[in-house]
C-alpha positions as CSV (number, residue, x, y, z in Angstrom):
1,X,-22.8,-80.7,-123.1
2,X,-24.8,-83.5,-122.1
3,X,-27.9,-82.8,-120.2
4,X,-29.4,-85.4,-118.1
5,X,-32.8,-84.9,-116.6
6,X,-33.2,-81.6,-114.6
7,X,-30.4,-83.5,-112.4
8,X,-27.3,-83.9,-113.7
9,X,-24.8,-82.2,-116.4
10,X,-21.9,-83.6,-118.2
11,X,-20.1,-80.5,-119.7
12,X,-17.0,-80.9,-122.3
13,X,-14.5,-78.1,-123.4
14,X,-13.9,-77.0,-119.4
15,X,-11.4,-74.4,-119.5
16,X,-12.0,-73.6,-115.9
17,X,-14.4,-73.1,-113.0
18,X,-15.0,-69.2,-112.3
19,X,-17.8,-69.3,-109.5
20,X,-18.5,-72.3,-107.4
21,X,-21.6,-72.8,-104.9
22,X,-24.9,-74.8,-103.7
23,X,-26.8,-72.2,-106.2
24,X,-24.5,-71.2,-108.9
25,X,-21.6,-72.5,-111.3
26,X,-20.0,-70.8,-113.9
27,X,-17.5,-72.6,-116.5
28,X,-14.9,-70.7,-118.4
29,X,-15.3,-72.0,-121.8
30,X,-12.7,-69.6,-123.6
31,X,-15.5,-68.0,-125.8
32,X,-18.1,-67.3,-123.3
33,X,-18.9,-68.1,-119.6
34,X,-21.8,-71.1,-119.0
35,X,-23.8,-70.1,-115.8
36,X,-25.7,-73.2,-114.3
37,X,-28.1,-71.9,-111.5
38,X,-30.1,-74.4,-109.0
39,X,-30.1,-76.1,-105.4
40,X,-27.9,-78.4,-103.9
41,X,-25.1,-78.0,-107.0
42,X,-21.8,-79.9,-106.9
43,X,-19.4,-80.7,-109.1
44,X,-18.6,-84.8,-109.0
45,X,-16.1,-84.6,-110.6
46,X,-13.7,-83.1,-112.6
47,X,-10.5,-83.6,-115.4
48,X,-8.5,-81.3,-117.5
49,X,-11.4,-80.7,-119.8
50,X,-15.1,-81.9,-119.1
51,X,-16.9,-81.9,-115.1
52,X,-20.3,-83.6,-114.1
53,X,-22.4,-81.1,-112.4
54,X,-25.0,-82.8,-110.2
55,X,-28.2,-81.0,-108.1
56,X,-31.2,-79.6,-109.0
57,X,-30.6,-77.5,-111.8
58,X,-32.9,-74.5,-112.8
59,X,-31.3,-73.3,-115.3
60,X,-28.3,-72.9,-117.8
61,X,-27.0,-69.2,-119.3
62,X,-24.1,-68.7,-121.7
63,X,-22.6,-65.3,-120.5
64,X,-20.6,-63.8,-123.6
């Protein structure tokens, strides 16, 4: 995971997205769950493994 600023998120090792909003996503990693809370959230884009989250992000949990 590559964290840019309070802005933008560039997370590898995607196995899938579970939830998906303007205030909350949560990637499937296979091991755990990684909850990124915040405003105005989007995902830019998107491949087999890795996504760029972009918004204002608040926060970042790892759900096991």
């Amino acid at each position: 995971m590559n964290i840019c600023g309070n802005s933008e998120v560039i997370f590898e090792g995607c196995k899938g997205v579970v939830e998906y909003s303007e205030e909350s996503i949560k990637i499937n990693t296979g091991k755990y769950i990684t909850a990124f809370k915040g405003r105005g959230l989007h995902i830019r884009c998107m491949t087999e493994y890795s996504l760029i989250i972009e918004g204002f992000i608040l926060s970042i949990e790892y759900i096991m």
